[in-house]
C-alpha positions, 0 to 999 in steps of 0.5 A: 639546234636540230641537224638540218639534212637532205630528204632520205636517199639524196646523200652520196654514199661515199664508202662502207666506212661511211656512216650515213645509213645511222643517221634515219635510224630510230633512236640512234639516228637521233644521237647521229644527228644530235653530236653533229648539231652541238658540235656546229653550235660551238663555231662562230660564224664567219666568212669561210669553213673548212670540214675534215672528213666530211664524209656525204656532207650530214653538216653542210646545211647547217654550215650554210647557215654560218659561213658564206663559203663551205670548203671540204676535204676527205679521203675518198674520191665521191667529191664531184658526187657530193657536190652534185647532191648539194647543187640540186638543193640550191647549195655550193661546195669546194671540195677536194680529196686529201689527207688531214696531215697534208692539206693543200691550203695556203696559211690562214685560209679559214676563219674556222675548221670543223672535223667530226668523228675524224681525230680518233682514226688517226694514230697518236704521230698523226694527231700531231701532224693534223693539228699542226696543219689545221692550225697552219690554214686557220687565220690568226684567231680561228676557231677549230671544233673537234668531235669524237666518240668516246672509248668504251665498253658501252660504245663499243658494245652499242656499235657492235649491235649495229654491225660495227666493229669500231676497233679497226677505226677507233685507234686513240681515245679521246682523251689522248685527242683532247691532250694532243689539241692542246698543245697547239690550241687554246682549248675552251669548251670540253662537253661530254655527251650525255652531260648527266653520265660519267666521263668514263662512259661519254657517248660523244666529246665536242672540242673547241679550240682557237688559235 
């Protein structure tokens, strides 16, 4: 599956913590738009999604493809924004501002969640409260996939060329997101990316657990 996305400019700039400006670079725009196809490949398809942290919304084409309502929630108060850029291509959203640890959803809202590059900033005390609510709003049976890079050397190394200093966003690793996703889903698929490297060295993790 390749990333579907708006033509270069249409996106939202939603904060410098967003990483829109990655995904047209040569060679590492490449691996930007790779992560965030495999992890949309593992959801099932279905009547309504829900993105955490959807940042300028790099996913939303392809989602439009799965499930007949796209909902979104993120930190940052651009959502009116996002929605305009998506509006003018034919595409309609919900989305709203908020916290993962808090979600303003009823229970069993959602056939599926999907949070890309989210789990990581969260402290070890925060991945369980984020788990325990994306749980709460999926209906009995949803689907919930997680994607976050790897902690190491050679990634921290590669960011820092970007002008990225990953250590103020890269709080828990993802084995410590891994750990804490199974104590409240049934975790079945674990890819490391690339798949021909060691784990030690993964440039990206896609997750997928059901309730």
């Amino acid at each position: 599956m390749d990333l579907q996305m708006l033509a270069a400019g249409e996106y939202s700039w939603t904060g410098e913590a967003d990483p829109i400006r990655y995904y047209r670079l040569p060679l590492i725009g490449r691996l930007f738009q790779r992560r965030v196809a495999r992890c949309i490949a593992l959801l099932p398809r279905g009547k309504r999604v829900l993105e955490l942290g959807y940042g300028s919304g790099v996913s939303f084409l392809n989602l439009a493809e799965r499930y007949e309502e796209i909902h979104g929630i993120d930190l940052h108060d651009r959502a009116s924004e996002v929605e305009r850029s998506f509006s003018e291509n034919g595409l309609t959203l919900k989305l709203r501002q908020g916290s993962i640890a808090k979600l303003p959803y009823e229970d069993g809202s959602f056939d599926a969640a999907l949070a890309i590059s989210i789990h990581e900033e969260l402290p070890l005390h925060q991945q369980e409260e984020a788990f325990a609510e994306v749980h709460r709003v999926l209906r009995p049976g949803g689907c919930y996939v997680v994607g976050v890079p790897g902690v190491n050397i050679l990634m921290n190394a590669a960011l820092y060329m970007l002008g990225c200093n990953i250590g103020k966003y890269h709080v828990s690793t993802e084995a410590d997101v891994i750990a804490t996703m199974r104590r409240r889903f049934n975790v079945d698929t674990t890819q490391f990316l690339p798949a021909f490297w060691p784990q030690s060295l993964t440039t990206y993790v896609c997750i997928r657990g059901w309730k």
